[in-house]
C-alpha positions as CSV (number, residue, x, y, z in Angstrom):
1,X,35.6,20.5,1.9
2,X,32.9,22.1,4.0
3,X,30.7,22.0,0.7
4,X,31.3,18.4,0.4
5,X,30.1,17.7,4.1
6,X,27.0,19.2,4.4
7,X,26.2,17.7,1.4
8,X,27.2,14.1,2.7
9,X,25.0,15.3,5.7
10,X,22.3,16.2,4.1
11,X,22.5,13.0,1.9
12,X,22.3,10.9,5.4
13,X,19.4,13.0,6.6
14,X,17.4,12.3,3.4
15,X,18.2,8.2,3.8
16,X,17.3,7.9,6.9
17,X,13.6,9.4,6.4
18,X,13.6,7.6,3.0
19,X,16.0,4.7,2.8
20,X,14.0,0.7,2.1
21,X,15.5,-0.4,5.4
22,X,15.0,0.5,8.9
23,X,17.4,3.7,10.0
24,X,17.7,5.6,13.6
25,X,14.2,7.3,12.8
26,X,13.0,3.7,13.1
27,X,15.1,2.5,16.2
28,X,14.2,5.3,18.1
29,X,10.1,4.7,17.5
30,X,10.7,1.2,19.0
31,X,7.9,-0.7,18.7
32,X,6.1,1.4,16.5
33,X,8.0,0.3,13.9
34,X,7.9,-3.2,12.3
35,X,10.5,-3.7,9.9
36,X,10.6,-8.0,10.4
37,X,8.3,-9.9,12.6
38,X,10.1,-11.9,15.5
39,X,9.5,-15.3,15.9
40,X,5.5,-16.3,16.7
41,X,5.3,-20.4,16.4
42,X,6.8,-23.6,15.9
43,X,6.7,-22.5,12.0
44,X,8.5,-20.4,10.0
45,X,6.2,-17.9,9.1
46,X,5.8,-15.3,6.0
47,X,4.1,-12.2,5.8
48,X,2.7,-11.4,2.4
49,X,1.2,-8.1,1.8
50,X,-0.3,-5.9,-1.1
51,X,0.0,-2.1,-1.8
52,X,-1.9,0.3,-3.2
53,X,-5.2,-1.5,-3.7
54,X,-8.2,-2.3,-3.9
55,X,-7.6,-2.3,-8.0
56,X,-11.3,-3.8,-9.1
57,X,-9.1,-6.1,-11.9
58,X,-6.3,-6.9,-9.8
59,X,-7.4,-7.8,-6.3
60,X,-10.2,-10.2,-7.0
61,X,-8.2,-12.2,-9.0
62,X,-5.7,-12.2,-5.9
63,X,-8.0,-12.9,-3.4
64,X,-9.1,-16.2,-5.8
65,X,-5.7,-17.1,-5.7
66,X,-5.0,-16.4,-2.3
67,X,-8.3,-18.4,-1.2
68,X,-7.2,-21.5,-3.8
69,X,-3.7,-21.7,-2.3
70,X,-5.4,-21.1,1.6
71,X,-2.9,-18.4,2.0
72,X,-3.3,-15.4,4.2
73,X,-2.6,-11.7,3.4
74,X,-2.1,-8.1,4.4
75,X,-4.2,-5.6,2.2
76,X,-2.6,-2.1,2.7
77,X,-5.3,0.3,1.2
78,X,-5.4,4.0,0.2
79,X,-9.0,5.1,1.1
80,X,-9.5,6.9,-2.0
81,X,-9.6,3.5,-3.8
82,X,-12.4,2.4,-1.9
83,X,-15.7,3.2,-3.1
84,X,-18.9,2.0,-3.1
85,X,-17.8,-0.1,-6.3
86,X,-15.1,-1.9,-4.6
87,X,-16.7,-2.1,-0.8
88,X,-17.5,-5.4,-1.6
89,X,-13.8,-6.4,-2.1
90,X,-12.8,-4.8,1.1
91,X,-16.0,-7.2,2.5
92,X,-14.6,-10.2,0.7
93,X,-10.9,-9.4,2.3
94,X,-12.3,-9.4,6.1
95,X,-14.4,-12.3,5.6
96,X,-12.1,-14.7,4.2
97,X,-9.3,-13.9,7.8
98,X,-7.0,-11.2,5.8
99,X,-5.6,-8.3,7.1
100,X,-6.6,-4.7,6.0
101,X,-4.6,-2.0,7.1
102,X,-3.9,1.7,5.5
103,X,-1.9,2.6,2.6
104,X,-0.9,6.9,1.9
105,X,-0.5,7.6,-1.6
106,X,1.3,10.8,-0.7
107,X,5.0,10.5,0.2
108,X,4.7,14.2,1.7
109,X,2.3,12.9,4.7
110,X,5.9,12.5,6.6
111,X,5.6,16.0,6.9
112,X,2.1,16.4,8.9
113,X,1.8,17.4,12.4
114,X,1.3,14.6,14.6
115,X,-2.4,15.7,15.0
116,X,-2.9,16.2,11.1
117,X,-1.4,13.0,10.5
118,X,-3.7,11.1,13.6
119,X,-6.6,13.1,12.0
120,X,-6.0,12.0,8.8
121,X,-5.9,8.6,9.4
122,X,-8.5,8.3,11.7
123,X,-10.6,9.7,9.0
124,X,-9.3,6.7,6.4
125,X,-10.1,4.1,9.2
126,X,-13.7,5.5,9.4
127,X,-14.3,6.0,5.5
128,X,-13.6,2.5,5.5
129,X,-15.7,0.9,8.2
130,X,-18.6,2.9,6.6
131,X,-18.4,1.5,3.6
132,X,-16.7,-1.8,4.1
133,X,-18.5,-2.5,7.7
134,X,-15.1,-3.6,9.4
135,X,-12.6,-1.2,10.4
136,X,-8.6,-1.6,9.2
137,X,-6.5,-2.8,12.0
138,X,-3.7,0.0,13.4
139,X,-1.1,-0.7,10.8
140,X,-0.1,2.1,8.4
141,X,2.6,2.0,5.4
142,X,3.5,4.9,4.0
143,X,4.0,5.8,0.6
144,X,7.1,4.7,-0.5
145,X,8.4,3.9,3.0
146,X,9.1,7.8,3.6
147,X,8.8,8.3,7.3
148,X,10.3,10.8,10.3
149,X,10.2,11.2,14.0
150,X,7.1,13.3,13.4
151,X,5.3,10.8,11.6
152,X,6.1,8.6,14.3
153,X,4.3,10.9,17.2
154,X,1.6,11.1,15.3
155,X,1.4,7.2,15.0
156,X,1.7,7.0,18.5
157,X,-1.1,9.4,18.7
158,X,-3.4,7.5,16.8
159,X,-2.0,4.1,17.9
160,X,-0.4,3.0,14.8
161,X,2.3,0.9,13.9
162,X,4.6,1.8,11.2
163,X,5.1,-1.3,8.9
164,X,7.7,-1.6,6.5
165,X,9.4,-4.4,4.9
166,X,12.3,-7.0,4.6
167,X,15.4,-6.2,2.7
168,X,14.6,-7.0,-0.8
169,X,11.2,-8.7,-0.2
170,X,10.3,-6.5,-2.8
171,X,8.5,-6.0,-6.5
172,X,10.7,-3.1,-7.2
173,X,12.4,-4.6,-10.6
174,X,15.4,-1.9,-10.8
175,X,13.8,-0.2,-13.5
176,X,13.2,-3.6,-15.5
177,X,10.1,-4.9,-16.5
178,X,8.2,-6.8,-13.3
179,X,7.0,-10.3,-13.7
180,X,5.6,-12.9,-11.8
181,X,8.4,-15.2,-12.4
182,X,11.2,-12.4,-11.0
183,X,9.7,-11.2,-8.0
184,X,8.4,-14.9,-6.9
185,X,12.1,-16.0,-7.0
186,X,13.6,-12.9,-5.6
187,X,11.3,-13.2,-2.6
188,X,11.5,-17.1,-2.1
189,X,15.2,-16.5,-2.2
190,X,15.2,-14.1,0.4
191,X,12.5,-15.8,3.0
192,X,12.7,-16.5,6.7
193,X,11.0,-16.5,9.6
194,X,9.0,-13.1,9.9
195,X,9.9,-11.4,6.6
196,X,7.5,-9.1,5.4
197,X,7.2,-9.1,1.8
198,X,5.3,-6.5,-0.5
199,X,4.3,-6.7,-3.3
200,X,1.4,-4.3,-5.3
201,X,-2.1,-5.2,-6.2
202,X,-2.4,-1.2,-7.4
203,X,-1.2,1.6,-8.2
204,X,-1.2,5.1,-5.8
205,X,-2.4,7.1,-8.6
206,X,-4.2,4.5,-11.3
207,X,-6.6,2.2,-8.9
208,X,-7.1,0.2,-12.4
209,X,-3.5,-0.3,-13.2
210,X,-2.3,-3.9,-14.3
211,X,-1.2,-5.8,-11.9
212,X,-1.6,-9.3,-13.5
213,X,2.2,-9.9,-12.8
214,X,1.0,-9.7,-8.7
215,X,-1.2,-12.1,-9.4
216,X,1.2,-14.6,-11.0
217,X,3.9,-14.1,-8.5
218,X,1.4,-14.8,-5.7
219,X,0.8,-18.4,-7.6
220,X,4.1,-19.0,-7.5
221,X,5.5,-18.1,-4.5
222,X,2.6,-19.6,-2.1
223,X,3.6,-22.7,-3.1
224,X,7.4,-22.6,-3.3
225,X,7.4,-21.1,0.4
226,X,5.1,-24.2,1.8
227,X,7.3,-26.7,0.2
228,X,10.1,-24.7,2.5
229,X,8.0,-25.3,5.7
230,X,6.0,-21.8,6.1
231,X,2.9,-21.0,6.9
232,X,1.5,-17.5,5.9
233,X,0.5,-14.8,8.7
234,X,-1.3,-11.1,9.0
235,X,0.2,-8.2,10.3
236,X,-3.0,-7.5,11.8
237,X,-2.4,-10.7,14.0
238,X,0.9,-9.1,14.7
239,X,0.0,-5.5,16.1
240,X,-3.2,-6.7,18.1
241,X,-5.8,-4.3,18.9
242,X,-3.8,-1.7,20.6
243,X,-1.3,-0.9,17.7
244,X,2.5,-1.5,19.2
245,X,3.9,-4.3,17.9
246,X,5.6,-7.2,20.6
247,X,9.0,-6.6,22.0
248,X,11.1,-10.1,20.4
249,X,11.3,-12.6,23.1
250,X,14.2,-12.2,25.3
251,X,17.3,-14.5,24.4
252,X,17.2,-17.3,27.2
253,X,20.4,-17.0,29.5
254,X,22.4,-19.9,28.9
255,X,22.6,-21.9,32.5
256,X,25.7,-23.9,33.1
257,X,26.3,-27.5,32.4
258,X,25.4,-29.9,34.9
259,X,27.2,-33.4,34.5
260,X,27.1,-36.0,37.6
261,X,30.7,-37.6,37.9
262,X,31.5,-40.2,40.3
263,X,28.1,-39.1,42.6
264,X,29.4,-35.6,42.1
265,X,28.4,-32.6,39.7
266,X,30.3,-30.3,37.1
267,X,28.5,-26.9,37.5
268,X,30.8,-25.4,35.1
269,X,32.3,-27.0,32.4
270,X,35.1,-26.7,29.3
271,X,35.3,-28.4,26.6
272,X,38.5,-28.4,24.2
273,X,38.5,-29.1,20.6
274,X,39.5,-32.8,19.2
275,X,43.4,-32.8,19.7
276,X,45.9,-35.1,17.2
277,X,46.4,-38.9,18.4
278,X,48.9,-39.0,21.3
279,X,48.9,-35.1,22.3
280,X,47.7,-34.6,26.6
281,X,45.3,-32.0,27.8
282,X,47.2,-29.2,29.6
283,X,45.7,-31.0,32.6
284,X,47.6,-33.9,31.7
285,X,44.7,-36.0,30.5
286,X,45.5,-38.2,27.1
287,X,43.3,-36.7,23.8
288,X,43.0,-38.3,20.8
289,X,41.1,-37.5,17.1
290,X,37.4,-36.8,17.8
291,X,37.6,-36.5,21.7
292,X,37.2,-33.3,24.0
293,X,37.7,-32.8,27.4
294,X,35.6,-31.9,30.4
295,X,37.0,-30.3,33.4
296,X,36.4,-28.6,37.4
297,X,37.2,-24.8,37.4
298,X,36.4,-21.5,36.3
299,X,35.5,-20.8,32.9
300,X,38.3,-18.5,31.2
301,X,37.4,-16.0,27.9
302,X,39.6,-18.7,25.6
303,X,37.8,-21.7,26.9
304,X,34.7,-20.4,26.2
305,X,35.7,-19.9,22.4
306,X,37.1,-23.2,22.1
307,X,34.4,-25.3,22.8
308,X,32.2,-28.9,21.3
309,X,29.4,-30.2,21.9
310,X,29.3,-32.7,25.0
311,X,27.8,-36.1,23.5
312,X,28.2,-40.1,24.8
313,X,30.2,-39.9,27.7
314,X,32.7,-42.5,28.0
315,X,34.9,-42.6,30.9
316,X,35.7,-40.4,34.5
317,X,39.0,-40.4,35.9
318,X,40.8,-38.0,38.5
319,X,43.0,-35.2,37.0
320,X,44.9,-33.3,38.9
321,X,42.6,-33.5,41.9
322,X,39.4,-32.6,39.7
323,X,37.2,-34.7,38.3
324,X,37.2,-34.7,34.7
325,X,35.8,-37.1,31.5
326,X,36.5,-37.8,28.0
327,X,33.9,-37.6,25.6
328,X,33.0,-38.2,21.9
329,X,32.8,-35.0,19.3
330,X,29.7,-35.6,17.4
């Protein structure tokens, strides 16, 4: 039995440093982390990015499509991959508005010190600028999403932002065969307002790999997500020059209903659900099919439950010493 838990321990331990989804590690970085982008704009918006690049076949060809369809992009680069042979793609990326941030292509880097880790990166970020002549804004993805408190620290140290993804906003196939076609419908499907969705121009070990299946899914799902109503966004937009990520916008308080009756106001307000033909309010007021009723007093945990929308008011009579209407359910 005791083998059997510290094996289930151990087993949660491991998931939460390497699990596709956000975890405790993550909640307790707070804004270091971006798993999901909160609401921005008046649009829907998506966040495309690409791993693992800049492949020299791959990422052109992406960037022609991405220009075509006047889509923006995150690049998430390993610094390895960029030499002076593919500079100029790195150049094409900051010129046309995309985001370039850094990619690992070792899953291990969860275990660095904070101050190996900040090192490391900072060195990244300069190997770029040097040969790319812009510097990668302060978003980092590791490789293969493994991440710990440590990791974390050193983010903070650097002033980087974890970024991760949305749940199954993915190119991961299950050990099928990617395509275009599948990863362009499993994304589309899954779409909302800030999901981040990655997908990989490259490969952490082959910089040439194919990648022509990135390349069709981008074609595919650009469109398919404007027809929805979205626009396309960078992460770079998102963690601004200082690295933390916003806070979501608090949830307005809801203020309560003012309704003049009779020169008078209702400053709180409940409104029952349509009642049959015939039956009377417990206040003795008549209800019929597709009415509700409005009344004085205190609002009480089952009247907040059982509530409808307050539309076209109709008429205002006394009840029971309180002023009260009956109005139409939409």
């Amino acid at each position: 039995m005791i083998v059997w838990f510290v094996a289930a321990l151990a087993a949660m331990v491991v998931l939460s440093h390497t699990a596709p989804v956000p975890t405790s590690v993550d909640d307790a970085a707070g804004p270091r982390a971006l798993w999901h982008v909160p609401p921005r704009g008046d649009r829907p918006t998506v966040y495309l990015t690409y791993d693992d690049g800049p492949n020299p076949t791959a990422t052109p060809a992406l960037l022609e499509v991405l220009a075509r369809l006047e889509a923006r992009a995150t690049f998430f680069v390993i610094d390895t991959h960029v030499t002076r042979d593919t500079a100029p793609i790195l150049r094409q990326m900051f010129a046309r508005g995309h985001g370039v941030a850094l990619h690992s292509a070792d899953r291990w880097l969860l275990t660095a010190s904070p101050a190996e880790l900040s090192a490391t990166l900072e060195r990244a970020a300069a190997h770029i600028e040097q040969l790319a002549g812009s510097r990668p804004c302060a978003a980092f993805r590791p490789h293969g999403g493994w991440r710990s408190a440590r990791m974390y620290r050193g983010l903070a140290r650097g002033g980087y932002t974890l970024v991760g993804w949305s749940w199954m906003a993915w190119d991961w196939n299950w050990f099928r065969r990617r395509t275009g076609e599948s990863v362009a419908d499993r994304v589309a499907r899954r779409a909302r307002d800030g999901t981040i969705a990655v997908i990989h121009d490259g490969h952490h070990e082959n910089p040439r790999a194919n990648r022509q299946y990135a390349v069709e899914a981008t074609e595919r799902l650009v469109p398919a997500l404007r027809e929805r109503g979205f626009v396309f966004g960078s992460i770079c937009d998102v963690v601004g020059p200082d690295g933390v990520a916003p806070e979501p916008p608090p949830t307005p308080r809801r203020q309560p209903a003012r309704v003049p009756i009779r020169g008078r106001e209702l400053t709180q307000i409940v409104t029952r659900a349509p009642r049959s033909s015939g039956e009377r309010d417990p206040h003795g007021a008549p209800s019929w099919p597709g009415s509700c009723v409005e009344k004085r007093g205190a609002l009480t945990p089952r009247d907040e439950a059982d509530t409808c929308a307050v539309r076209n008011a109709r008429s205002a009579a006394p009840m029971n010493g309180a002023s009260a209407r009956v109005v139409d359910v939409p």
